[in-house]
LUMKEMAR-803695 format. One record per residue (C-alpha): x, y, z; residue in one letter. Coordinates in steps of 0.5 Angstrom, whole numbers, plus 500, padded with zeros to 3 digits. Layout:
N
XYZA/...
! end
This chain:
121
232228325X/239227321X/244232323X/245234315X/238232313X/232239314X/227234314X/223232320X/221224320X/214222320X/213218325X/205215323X/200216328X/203222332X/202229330X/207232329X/207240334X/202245332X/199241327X/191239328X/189232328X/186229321X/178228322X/176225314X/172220317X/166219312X/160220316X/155215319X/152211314X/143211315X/141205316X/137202310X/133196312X/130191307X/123190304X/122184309X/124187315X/120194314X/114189312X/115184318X/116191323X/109194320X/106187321X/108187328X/106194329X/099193326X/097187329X/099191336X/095197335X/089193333X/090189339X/091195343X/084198341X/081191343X/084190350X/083198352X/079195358X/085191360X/090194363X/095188364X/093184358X/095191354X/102192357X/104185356X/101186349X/106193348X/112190352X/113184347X/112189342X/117194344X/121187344X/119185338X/120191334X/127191338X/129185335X/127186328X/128194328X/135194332X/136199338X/132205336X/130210341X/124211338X/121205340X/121208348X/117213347X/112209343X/112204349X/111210355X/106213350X/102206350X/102205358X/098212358X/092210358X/086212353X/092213348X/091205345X/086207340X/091210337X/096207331X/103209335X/106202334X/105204326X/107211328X/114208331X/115204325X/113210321X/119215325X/125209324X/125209317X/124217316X/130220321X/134214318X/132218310X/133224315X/141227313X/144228319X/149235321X/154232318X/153230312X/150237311X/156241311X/
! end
């Protein structure tokens, strides 16, 4: 400080003592997917469910076919920890006659619509 000035100098990006930090970051975005990227996931997730209901009674067959769909649906939908579930939920067996892999598609695009905390208050 200068000896005749009362004002503190501001040095940018330190906080000054007995000051709360600025936290005005926006809120993360929800991922908006296209038209063609929802599309080519439910393809994907559709053609797994009906090949699931089809290699019920081959076990190795049907977790290939559930593996390179969780990776294809990773690929198309990004890093999406709803695709884990779907694929633990895939590996029980009996559970295949069930449309999960539309299920999964189906919870990606409503937790991304879903507000989250932050964007409440």
């Amino acid at each position: 400080m200068d000896p005749q000035s009362t004002q503190p100098v501001v040095v940018p990006g330190l906080v000054p003592a007995g000051a709360a930090p600025e936290t005005n970051h926006p809120p993360a975005a929800p991922r908006h997917y296209s038209p063609k990227r929802l599309a080519i996931a439910f393809v994907i997730a559709a053609a797994s469910d009906a090949a699931s209901f089809w290699t019920e009674l081959l076990p190795p067959l049907q977790w290939t076919v559930d593996l390179a769909t969780a990776l294809l649906l990773f690929l198309v939908l990004g890093r999406r920890w709803a695709i884990l579930p779907g694929l633990i939920t895939e590996a029980i067996p009996g559970l295949g006659v069930f449309p999960v892999w539309i299920l999964v598609v189906l919870s990606v695009i409503v937790y991304d619509k879903a507000p989250r905390k932050s964007e409440m208050r």
